[in-house]
N, C-alpha and C positions, 0 to 999 in steps of 0.2 A: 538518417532514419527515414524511411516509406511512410509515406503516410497510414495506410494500415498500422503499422505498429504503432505508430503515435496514437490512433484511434484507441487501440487493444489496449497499451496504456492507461490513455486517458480514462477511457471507462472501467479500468481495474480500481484506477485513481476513487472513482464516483462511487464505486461500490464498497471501496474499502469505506469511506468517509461516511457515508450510508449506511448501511445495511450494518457493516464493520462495526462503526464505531456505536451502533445500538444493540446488537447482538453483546459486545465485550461491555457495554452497562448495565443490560440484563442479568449478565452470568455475575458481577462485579455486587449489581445489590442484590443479587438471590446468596451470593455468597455471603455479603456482611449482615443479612437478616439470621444468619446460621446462630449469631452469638457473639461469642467474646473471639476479637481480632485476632487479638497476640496467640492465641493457639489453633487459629482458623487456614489449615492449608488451602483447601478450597478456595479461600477469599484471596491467599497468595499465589497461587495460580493463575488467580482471572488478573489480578493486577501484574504479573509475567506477561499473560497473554493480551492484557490493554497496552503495554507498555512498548510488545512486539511489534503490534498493530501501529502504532504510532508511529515506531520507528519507521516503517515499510512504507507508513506515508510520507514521511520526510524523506526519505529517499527516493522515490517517485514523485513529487514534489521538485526536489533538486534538477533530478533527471529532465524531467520534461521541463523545464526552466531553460534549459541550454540548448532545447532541440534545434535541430535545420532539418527542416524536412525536404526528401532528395526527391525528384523528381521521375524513374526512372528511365524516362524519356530522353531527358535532358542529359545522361551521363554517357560519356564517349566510353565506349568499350574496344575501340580498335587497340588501343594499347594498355600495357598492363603497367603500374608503377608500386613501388613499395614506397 
């Protein structure tokens, strides 16, 4: 991976965790102020979309865990390999 991506990443990362995860609390207790749960779609939506949100950091969490960031200087291109 370029270092550029690693960046765009990482700070997809920071925003998700941020911004993300305060946005998906806002909607989660504007949702449960609604009322009674067991019939509140609304409030299972946000909990869909908290729960999506989470996932998307876990996985970008994983991802960036394993990087090697390539240098593109450093990479021979005279020859091609599979």
């Amino acid at each position: 991976m370029t270092k550029d991506s690693y960046d765009k990443l990482k700070g997809d990362l920071q925003q998700l965790k941020s911004t993300g995860r305060a946005e998906a609390g806002a909607a989660l207790a504007e949702a449960r102020e609604k009322g009674d749960l067991s019939e509140n779609a609304e409030y299972d939506a946000a909990k869909e979309e908290q729960a999506k949100l989470e996932k998307r950091i876990a996985q970008l969490e994983i991802a960036l865990s394993d990087v090697r960031i390539l240098d593109e200087k450093e990479i021979d291109d005279s020859k091609v390999s599979i």
